[in-house]
SETORLO-945948 format. One record per residue (C-alpha): x, y, z; residue in one letter. Coordinates in steps of 0.25 Angstrom, whole numbers. Each point is the difference from the previous one (the first is absolute). Layout:
<atom c1="X" c2="Y" c3="Z" residuo="A"/>
...
END
This chain:
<atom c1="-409" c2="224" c3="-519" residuo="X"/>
<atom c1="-10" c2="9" c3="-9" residuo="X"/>
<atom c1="-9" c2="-2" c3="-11" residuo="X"/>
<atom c1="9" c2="3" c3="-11" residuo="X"/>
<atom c1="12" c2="-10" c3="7" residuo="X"/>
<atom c1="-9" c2="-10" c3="0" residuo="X"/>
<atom c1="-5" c2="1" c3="-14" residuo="X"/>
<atom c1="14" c2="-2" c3="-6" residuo="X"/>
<atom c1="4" c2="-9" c3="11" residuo="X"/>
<atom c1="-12" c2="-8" c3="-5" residuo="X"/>
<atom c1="2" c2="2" c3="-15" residuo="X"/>
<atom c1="12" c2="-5" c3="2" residuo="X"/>
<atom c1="-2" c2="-12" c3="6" residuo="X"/>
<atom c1="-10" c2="-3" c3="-11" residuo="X"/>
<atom c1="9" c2="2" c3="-11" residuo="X"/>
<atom c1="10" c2="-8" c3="7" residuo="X"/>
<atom c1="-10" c2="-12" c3="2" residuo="X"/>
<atom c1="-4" c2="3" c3="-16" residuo="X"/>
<atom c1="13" c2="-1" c3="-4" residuo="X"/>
<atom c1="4" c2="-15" c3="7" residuo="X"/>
<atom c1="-14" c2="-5" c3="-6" residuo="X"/>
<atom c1="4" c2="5" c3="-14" residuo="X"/>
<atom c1="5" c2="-9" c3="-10" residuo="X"/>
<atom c1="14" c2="0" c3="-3" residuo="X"/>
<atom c1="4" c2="9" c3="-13" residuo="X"/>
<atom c1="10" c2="-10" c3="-7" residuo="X"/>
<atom c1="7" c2="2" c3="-10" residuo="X"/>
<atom c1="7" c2="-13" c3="-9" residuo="X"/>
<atom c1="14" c2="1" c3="-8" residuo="X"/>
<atom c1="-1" c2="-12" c3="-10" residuo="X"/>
<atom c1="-12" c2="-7" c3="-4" residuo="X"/>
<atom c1="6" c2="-13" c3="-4" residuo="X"/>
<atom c1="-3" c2="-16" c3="7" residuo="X"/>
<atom c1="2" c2="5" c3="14" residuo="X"/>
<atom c1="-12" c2="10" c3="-2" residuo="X"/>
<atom c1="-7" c2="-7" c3="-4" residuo="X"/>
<atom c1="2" c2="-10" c3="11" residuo="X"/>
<atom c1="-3" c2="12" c3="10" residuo="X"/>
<atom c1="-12" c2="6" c3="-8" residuo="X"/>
<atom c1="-12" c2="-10" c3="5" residuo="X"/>
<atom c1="6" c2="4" c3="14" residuo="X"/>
<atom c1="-2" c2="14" c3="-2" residuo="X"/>
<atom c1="-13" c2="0" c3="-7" residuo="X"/>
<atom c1="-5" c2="-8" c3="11" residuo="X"/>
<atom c1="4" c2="8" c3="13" residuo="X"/>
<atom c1="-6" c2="13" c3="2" residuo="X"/>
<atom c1="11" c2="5" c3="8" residuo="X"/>
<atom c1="8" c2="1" c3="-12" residuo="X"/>
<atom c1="-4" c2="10" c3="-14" residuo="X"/>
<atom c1="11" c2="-1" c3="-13" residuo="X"/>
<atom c1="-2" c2="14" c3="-5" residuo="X"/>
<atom c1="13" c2="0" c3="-10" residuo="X"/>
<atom c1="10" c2="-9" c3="-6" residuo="X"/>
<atom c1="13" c2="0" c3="-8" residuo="X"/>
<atom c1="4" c2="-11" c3="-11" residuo="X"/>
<atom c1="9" c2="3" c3="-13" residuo="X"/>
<atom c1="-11" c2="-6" c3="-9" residuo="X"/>
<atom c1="-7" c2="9" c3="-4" residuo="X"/>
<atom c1="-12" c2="-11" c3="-3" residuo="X"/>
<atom c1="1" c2="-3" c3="16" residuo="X"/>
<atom c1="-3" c2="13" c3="3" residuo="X"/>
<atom c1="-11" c2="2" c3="-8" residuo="X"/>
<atom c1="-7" c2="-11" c3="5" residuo="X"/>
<atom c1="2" c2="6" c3="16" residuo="X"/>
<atom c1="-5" c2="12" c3="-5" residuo="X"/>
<atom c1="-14" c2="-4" c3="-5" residuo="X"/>
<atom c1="0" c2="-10" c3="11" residuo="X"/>
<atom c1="3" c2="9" c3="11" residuo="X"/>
<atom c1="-3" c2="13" c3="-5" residuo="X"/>
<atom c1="14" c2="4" c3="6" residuo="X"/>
<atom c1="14" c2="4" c3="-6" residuo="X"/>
<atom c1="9" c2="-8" c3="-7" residuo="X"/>
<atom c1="14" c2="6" c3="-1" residuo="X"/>
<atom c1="13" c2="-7" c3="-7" residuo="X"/>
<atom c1="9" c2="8" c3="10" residuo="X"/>
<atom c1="0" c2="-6" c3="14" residuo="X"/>
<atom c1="4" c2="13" c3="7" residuo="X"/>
<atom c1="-12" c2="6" c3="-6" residuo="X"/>
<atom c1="-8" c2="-10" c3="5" residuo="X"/>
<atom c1="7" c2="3" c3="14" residuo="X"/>
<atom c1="-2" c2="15" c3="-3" residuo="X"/>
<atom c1="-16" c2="-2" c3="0" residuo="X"/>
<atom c1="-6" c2="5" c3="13" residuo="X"/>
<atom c1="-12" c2="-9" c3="0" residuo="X"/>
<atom c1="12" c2="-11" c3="1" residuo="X"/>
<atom c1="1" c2="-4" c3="16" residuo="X"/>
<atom c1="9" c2="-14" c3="-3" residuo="X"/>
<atom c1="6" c2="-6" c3="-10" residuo="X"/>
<atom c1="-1" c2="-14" c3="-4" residuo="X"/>
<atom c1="12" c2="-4" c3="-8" residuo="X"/>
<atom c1="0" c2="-12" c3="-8" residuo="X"/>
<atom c1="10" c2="5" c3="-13" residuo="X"/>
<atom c1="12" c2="-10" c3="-3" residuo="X"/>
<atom c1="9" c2="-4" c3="11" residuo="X"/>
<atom c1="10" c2="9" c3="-4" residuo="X"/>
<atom c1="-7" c2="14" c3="0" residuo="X"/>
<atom c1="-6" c2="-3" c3="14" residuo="X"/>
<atom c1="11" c2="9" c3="7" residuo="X"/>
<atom c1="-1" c2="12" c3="-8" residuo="X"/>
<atom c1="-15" c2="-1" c3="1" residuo="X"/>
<atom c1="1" c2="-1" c3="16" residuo="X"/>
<atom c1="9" c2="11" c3="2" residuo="X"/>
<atom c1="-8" c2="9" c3="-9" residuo="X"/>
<atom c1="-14" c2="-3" c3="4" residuo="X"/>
<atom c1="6" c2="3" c3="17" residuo="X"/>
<atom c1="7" c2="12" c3="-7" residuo="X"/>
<atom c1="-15" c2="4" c3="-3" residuo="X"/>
<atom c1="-5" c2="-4" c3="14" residuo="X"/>
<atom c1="-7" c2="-12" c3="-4" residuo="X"/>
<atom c1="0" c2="-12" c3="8" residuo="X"/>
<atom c1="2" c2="-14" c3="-8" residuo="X"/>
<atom c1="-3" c2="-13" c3="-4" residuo="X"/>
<atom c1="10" c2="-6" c3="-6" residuo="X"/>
<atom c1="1" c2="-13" c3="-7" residuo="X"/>
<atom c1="11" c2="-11" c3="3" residuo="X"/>
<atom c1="12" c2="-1" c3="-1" residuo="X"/>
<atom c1="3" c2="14" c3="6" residuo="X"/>
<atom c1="11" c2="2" c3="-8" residuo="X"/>
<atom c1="12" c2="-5" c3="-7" residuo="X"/>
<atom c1="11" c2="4" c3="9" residuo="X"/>
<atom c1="2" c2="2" c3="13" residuo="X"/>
<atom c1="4" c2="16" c3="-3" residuo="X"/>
<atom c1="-13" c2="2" c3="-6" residuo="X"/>
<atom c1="-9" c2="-5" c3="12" residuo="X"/>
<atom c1="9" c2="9" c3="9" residuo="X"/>
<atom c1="-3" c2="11" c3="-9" residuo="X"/>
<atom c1="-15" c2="-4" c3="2" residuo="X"/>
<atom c1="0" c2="0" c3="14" residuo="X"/>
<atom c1="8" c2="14" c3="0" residuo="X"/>
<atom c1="-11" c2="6" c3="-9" residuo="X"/>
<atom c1="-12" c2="-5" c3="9" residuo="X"/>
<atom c1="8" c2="4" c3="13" residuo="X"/>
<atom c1="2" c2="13" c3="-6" residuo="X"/>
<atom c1="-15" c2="1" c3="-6" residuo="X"/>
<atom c1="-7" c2="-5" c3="14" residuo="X"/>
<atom c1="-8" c2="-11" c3="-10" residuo="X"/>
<atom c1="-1" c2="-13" c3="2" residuo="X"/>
<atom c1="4" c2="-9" c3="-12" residuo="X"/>
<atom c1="-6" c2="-14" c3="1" residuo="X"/>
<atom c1="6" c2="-14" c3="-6" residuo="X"/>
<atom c1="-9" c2="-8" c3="-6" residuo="X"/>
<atom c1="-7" c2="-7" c3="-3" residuo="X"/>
<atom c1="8" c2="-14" c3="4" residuo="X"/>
<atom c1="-7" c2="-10" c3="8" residuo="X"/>
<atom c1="5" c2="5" c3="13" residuo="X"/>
<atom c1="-11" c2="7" c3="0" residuo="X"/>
<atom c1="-9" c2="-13" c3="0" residuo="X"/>
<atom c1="-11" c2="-3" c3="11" residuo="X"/>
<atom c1="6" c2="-14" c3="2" residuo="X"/>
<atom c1="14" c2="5" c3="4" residuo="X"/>
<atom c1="-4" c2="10" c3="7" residuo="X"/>
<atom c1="-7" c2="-7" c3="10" residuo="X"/>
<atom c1="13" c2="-10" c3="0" residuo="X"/>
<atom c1="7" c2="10" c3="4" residuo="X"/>
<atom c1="-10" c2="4" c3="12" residuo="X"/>
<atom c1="1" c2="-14" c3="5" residuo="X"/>
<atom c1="15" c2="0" c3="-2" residuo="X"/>
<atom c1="2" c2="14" c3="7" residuo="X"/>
<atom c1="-11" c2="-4" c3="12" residuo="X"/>
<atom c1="10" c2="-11" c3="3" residuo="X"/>
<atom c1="-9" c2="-10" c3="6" residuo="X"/>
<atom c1="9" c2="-11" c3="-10" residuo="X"/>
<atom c1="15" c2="5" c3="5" residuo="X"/>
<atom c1="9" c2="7" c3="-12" residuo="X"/>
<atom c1="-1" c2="-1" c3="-12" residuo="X"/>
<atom c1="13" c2="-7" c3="-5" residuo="X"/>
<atom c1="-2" c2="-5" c3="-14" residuo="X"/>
<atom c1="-8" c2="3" c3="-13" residuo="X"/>
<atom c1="-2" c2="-7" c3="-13" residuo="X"/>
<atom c1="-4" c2="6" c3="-10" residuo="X"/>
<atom c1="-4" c2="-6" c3="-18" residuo="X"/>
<atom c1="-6" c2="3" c3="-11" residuo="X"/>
<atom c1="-1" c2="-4" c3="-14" residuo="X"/>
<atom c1="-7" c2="6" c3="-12" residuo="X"/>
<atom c1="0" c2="3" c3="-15" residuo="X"/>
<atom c1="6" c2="15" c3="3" residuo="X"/>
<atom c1="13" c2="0" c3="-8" residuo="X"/>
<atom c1="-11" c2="-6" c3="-13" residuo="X"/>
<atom c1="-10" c2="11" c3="2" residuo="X"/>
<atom c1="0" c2="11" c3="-11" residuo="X"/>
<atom c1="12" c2="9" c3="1" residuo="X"/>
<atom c1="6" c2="14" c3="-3" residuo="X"/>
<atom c1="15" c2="-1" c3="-6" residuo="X"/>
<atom c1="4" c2="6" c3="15" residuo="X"/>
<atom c1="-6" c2="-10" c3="8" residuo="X"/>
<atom c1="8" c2="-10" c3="-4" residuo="X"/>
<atom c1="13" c2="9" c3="2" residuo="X"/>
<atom c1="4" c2="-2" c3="13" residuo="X"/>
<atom c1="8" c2="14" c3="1" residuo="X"/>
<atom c1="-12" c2="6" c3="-3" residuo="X"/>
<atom c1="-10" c2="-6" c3="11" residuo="X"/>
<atom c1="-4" c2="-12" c3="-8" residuo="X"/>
<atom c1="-1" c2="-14" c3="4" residuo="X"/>
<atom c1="-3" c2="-8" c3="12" residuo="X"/>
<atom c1="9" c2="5" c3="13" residuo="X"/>
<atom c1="-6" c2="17" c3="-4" residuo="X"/>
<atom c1="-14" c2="-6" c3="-2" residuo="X"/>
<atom c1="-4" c2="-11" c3="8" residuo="X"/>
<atom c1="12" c2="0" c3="15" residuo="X"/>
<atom c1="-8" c2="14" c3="4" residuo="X"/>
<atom c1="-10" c2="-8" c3="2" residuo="X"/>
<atom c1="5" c2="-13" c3="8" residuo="X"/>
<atom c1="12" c2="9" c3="6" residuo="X"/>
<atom c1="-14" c2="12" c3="6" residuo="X"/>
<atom c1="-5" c2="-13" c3="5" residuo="X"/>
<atom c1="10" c2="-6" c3="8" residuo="X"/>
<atom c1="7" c2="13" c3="4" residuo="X"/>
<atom c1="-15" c2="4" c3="5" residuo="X"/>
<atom c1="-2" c2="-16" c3="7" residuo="X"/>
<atom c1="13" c2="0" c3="6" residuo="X"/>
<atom c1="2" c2="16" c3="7" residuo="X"/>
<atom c1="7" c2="7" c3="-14" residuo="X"/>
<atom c1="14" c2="0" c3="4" residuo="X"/>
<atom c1="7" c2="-8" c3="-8" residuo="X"/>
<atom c1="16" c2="-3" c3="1" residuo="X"/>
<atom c1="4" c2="-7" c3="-12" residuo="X"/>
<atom c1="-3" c2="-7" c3="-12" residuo="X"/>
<atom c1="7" c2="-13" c3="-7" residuo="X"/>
<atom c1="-7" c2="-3" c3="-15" residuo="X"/>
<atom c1="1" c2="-5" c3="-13" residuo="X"/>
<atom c1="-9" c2="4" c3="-12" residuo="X"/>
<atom c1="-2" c2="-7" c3="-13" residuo="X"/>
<atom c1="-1" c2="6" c3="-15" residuo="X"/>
<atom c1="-4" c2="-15" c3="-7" residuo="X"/>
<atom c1="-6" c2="4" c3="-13" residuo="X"/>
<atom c1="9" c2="6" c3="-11" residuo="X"/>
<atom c1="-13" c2="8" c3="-6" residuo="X"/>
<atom c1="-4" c2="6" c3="14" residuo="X"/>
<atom c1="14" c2="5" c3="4" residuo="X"/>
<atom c1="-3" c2="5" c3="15" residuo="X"/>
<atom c1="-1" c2="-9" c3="13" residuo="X"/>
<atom c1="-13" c2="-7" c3="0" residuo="X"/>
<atom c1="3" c2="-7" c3="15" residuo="X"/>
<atom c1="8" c2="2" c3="11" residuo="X"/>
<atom c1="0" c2="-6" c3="12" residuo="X"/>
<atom c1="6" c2="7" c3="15" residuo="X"/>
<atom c1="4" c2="0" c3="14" residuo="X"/>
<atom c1="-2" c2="11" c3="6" residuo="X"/>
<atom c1="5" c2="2" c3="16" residuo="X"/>
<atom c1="-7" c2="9" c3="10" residuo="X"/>
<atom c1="7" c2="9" c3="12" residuo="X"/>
<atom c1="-7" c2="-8" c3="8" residuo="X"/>
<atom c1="4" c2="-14" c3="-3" residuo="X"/>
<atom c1="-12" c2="-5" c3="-8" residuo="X"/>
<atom c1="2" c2="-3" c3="-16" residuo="X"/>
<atom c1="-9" c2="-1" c3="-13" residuo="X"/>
<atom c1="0" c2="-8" c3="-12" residuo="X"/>
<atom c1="-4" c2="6" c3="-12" residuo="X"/>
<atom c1="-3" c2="-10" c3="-14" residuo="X"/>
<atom c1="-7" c2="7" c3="-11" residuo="X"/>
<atom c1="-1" c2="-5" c3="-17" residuo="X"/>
<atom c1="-7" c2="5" c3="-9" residuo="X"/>
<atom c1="3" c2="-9" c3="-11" residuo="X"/>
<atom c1="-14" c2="-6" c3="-1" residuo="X"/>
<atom c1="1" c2="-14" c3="3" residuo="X"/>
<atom c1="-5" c2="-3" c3="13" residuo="X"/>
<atom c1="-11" c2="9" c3="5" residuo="X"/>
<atom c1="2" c2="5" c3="16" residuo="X"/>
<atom c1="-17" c2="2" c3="1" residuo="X"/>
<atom c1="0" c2="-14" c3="1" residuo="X"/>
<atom c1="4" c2="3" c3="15" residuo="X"/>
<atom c1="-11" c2="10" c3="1" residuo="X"/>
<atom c1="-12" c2="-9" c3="0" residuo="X"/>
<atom c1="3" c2="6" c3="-16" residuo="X"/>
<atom c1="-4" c2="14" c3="2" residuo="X"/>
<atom c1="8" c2="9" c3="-9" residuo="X"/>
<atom c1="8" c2="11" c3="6" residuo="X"/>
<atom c1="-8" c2="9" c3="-4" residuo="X"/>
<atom c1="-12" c2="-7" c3="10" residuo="X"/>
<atom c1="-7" c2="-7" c3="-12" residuo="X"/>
<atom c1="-5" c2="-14" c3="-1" residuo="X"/>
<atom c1="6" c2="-8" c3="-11" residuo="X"/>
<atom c1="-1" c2="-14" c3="-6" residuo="X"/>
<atom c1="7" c2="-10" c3="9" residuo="X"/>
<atom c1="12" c2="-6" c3="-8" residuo="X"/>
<atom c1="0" c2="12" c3="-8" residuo="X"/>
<atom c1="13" c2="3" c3="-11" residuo="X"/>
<atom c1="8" c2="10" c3="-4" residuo="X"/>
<atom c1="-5" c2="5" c3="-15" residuo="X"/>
<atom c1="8" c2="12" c3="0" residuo="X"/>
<atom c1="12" c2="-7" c3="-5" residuo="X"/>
<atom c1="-7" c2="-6" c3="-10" residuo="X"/>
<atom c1="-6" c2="13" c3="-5" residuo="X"/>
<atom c1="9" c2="10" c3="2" residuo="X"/>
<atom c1="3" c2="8" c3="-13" residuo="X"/>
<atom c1="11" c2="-7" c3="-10" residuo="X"/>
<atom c1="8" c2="13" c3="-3" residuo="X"/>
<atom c1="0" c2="13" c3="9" residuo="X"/>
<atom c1="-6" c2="9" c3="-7" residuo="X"/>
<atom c1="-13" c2="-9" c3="2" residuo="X"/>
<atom c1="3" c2="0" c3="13" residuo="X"/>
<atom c1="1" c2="13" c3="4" residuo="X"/>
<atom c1="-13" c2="2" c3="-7" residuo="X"/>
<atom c1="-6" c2="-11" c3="9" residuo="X"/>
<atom c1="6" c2="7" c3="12" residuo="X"/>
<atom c1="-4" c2="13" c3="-3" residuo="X"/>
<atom c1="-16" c2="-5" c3="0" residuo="X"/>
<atom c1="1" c2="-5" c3="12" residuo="X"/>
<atom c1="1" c2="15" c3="6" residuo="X"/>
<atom c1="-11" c2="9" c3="-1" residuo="X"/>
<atom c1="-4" c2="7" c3="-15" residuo="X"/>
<atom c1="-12" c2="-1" c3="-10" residuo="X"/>
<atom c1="2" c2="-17" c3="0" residuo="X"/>
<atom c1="1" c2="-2" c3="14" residuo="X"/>
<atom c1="-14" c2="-6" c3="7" residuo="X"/>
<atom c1="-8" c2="11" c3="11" residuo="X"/>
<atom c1="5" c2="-3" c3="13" residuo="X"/>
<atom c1="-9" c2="-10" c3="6" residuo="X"/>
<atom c1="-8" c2="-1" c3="14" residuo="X"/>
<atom c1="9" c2="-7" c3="9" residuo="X"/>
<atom c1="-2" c2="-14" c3="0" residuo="X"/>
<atom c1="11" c2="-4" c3="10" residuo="X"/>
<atom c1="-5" c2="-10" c3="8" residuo="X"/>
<atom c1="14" c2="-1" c3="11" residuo="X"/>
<atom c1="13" c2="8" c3="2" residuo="X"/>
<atom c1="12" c2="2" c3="-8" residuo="X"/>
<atom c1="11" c2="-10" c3="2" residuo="X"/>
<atom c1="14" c2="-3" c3="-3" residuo="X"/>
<atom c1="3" c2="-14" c3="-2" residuo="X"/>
<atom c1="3" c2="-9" c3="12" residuo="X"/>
<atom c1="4" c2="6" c3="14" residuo="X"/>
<atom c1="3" c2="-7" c3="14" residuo="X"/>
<atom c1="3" c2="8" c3="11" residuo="X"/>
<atom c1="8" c2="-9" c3="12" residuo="X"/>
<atom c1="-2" c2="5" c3="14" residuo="X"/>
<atom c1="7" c2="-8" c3="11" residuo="X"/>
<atom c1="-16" c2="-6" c3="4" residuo="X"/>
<atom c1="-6" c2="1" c3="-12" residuo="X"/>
<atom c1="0" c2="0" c3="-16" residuo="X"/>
<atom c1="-8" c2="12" c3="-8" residuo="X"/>
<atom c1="-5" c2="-2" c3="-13" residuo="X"/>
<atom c1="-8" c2="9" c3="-7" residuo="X"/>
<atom c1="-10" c2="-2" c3="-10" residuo="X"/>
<atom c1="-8" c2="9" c3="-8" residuo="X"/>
<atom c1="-13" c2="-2" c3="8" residuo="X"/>
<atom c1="9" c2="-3" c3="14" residuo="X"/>
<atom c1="10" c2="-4" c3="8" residuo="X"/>
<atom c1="3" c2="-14" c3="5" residuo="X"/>
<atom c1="7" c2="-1" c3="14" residuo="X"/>
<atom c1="8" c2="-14" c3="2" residuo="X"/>
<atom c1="3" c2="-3" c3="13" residuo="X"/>
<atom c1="3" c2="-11" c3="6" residuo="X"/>
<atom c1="-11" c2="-10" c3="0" residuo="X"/>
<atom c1="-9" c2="10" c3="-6" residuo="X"/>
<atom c1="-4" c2="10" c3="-10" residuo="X"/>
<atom c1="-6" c2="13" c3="1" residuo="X"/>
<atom c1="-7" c2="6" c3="-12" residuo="X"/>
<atom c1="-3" c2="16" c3="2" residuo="X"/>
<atom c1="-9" c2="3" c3="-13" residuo="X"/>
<atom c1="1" c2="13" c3="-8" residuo="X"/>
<atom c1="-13" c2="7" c3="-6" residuo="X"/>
<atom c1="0" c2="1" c3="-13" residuo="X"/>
<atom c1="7" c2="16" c3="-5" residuo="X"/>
<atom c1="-12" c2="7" c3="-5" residuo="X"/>
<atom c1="10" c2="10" c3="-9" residuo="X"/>
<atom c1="10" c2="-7" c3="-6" residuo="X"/>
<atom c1="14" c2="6" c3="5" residuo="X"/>
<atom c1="-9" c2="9" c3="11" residuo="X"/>
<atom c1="13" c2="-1" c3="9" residuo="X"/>
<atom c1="8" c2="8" c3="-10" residuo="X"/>
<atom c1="-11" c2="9" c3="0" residuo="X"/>
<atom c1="-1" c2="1" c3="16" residuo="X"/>
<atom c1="13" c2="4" c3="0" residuo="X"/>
<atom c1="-2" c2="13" c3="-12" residuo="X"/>
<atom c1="-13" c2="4" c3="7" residuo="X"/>
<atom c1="7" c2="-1" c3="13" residuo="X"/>
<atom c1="13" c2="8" c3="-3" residuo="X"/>
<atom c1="-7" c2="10" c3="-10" residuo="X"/>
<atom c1="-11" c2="3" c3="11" residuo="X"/>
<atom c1="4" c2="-3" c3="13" residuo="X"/>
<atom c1="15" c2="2" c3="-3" residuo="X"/>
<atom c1="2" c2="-13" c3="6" residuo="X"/>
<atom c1="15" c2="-6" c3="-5" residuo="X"/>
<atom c1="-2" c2="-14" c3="-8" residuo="X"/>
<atom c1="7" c2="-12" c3="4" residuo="X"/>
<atom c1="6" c2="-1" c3="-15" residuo="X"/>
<atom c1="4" c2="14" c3="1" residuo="X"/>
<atom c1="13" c2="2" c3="-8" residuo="X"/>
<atom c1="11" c2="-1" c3="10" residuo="X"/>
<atom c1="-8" c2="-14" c3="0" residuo="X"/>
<atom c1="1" c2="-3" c3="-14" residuo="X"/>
<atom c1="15" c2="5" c3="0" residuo="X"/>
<atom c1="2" c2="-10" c3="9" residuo="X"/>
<atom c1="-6" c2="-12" c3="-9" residuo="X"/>
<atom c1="8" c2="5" c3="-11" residuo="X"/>
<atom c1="11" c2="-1" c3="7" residuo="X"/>
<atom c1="-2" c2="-15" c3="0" residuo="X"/>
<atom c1="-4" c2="-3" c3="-13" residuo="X"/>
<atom c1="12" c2="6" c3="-5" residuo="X"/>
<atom c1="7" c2="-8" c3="9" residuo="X"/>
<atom c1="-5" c2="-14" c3="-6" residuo="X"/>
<atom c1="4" c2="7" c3="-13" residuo="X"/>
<atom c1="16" c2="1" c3="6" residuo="X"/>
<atom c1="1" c2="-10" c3="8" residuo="X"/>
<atom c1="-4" c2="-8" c3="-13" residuo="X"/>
<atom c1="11" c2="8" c3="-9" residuo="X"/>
<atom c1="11" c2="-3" c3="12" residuo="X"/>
<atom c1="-5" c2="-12" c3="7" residuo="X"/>
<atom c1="4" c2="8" c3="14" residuo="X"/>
<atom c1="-10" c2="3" c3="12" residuo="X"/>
<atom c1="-4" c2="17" c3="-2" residuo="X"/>
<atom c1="-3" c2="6" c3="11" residuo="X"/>
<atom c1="-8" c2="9" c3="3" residuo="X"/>
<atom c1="-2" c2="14" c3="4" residuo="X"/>
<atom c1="-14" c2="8" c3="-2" residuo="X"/>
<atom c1="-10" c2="-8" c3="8" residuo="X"/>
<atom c1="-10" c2="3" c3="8" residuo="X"/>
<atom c1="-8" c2="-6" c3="12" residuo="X"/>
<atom c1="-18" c2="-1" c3="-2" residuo="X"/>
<atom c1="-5" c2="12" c3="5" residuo="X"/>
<atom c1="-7" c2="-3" c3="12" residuo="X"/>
END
């Protein structure tokens, strides 16, 4: 090889490593409650730069701009059309997260994308074609199959040292249908209420626990309150191929409060008093035009605090899981995961996240950079919205639903 072949051979392989060490260029379509979520996340991991945005509020975008010093468009295909844009994280209103998918792969820029997936099973077919077609990779998420704590359950669960898994239960309860709400989110035919907002998350878990491929689903969802007219509980069965089965329970009518199983570590991996209530239905706004001002505050804008250091002290949980292999039990925790066997327990502690939501990160950083294919890749998440709008019929008809789109975790 001669002098000049080796220089560009060289060069090359410099800008290359440059390039996987550099930050990823995101770009964020809606600044509302689950940026703001995100936002300590990104700030605090340097893998990861938000150099532009997109809201329809124009105060919104007016703060990112002096905060950032990038653009703020009102147009999300201008936002995808931007070439300092490498991935797009998208955390609009349920109901425009297809369009927004399908338009940011259009652009060739690979996505994060909040849950649910979609609304229908056609649009999250339509997704996967447009990531297919685009060679991106789109990422589901976040939902708390992404959690340290279930992860490492499903190692010990895959490594097979307790026999097959064949059972999992899975509850939580919390004060989500009392939360601030947009008109939309308690319209069930528009994304709202509990099955669109809170099954991804149970129905990522135990798909990921228990090998992914589902067969059917038996449930039954209730709508209990007369002034929040969408399902705030639900409650399943849902069947796997290979013989194993899950019990899903979740309210979020804000009575009892599921963290009391957690050693009372909110699910976003925060201390909170022991014995704790619910205020939000107390609180909540009398009339809804209060109430949509209450829930518009909580995204991001000029009254919205600066995005604190993270203070997370352990993972991200979901409420009450127990995974049942033939010689043991599995019970993760937010800061392990206990091992019940016969005469004994086993307890494999976790170290504490660093970054809050660092596995959602992982996975960016490693499917932008290293073009490695997430595990809540969209042919995934198509597959958990399958499910969840199975609970959603099988509650209308009272019949099993089977199913048709799942998939096996990747090995």
């Amino acid at each position: 090889m001669n002098s000049v072949v080796r220089c560009k051979a060289g060069c090359a392989a410099k800008r290359g490593a440059a390039m996987n060490s550099d930050p990823v260029r995101l770009g964020v379509i809606g600044l509302g409650r689950a940026f703001t979520l995100m936002l300590p996340s990104f700030l605090a991991d340097p893998r990861i730069r938000v150099v532009a945005a997109c809201d329809p509020r124009p105060e919104a975008r007016a703060r990112f701009t002096a905060e950032f010093a990038g653009p703020a468009y009102e147009d999300p295909e201008d936002l995808c059309r931007d070439g300092a844009v490498e991935a797009v994280y998208i955390a609009s209103p349920h109901q425009f997260h297809a369009a927004q998918t399908i338009a940011a792969a259009d652009a060739g820029r690979h996505v994060l994308v909040e849950k649910p997936m979609a609304l229908h099973l056609a649009e999250c077919q339509a997704m996967v074609a447009a990531a297919e077609a685009a060679r991106v990779h789109v990422i589901v998420g976040h939902s708390h199959s992404f959690d340290a704590p279930i992860r490492h359950a499903r190692a010990l669960i895959a490594g097979g040292a307790y026999g097959r898994l064949r059972m999992i239960q899975a509850s939580y309860a919390t004060d989500f249908l009392y939360r601030p709400r947009r008109p939309e989110e308690l319209d069930t035919a528009r994304g709202g209420g509990a099955v669109f907002n809170q099954a991804p998350h149970q129905v990522d878990i135990v798909r990921l626990l228990g090998g992914g491929r589902l067969r059917s689903v038996r449930a039954q969802a209730g709508a209990w309150d007369a002034t929040r007219p969408t399902e705030g509980a639900y409650a399943a069965l849902l069947s796997f191929e290979d013989g194993a089965f899950a019990s899903l329970a979740y309210s979020g009518y804000a009575h009892f409060d599921g963290d009391a199983l957690c050693d009372w570590i909110s699910e976003s991996g925060q201390a909170k008093p022991e014995g704790s209530t619910f205020t939000t239905r107390l609180a909540r706004a009398a009339d809804p035009a209060a109430e949509l001002a209450q829930r518009t505050a909580r995204g991001y804008g000029p009254a919205t605090a600066d995005a604190a250091s993270p203070v997370q002290r352990w993972h991200e949980h979901f409420g009450f899981i127990l995974a049942s292999c033939e010689g043991a039990d599995l019970r993760p925790l937010p800061d392990r995961v206990m091992v019940h066997e016969a005469g004994a327990t086993r307890v494999d502690r976790l170290p504490p996240p660093d970054i809050p939501r660092r596995e959602v990160l992982d996975a960016l950083v490693a499917a932008v950079r290293h073009g490695q294919a997430p595990l809540q890749s969209a042919a995934w998440g198509l597959a958990t919205m399958e499910a969840c709008l199975a609970i959603l019929e099988s509650s209308r008809t009272g019949a099993d639903v089977m199913l048709r789109h799942q998939m096996a975790v990747p090995a």
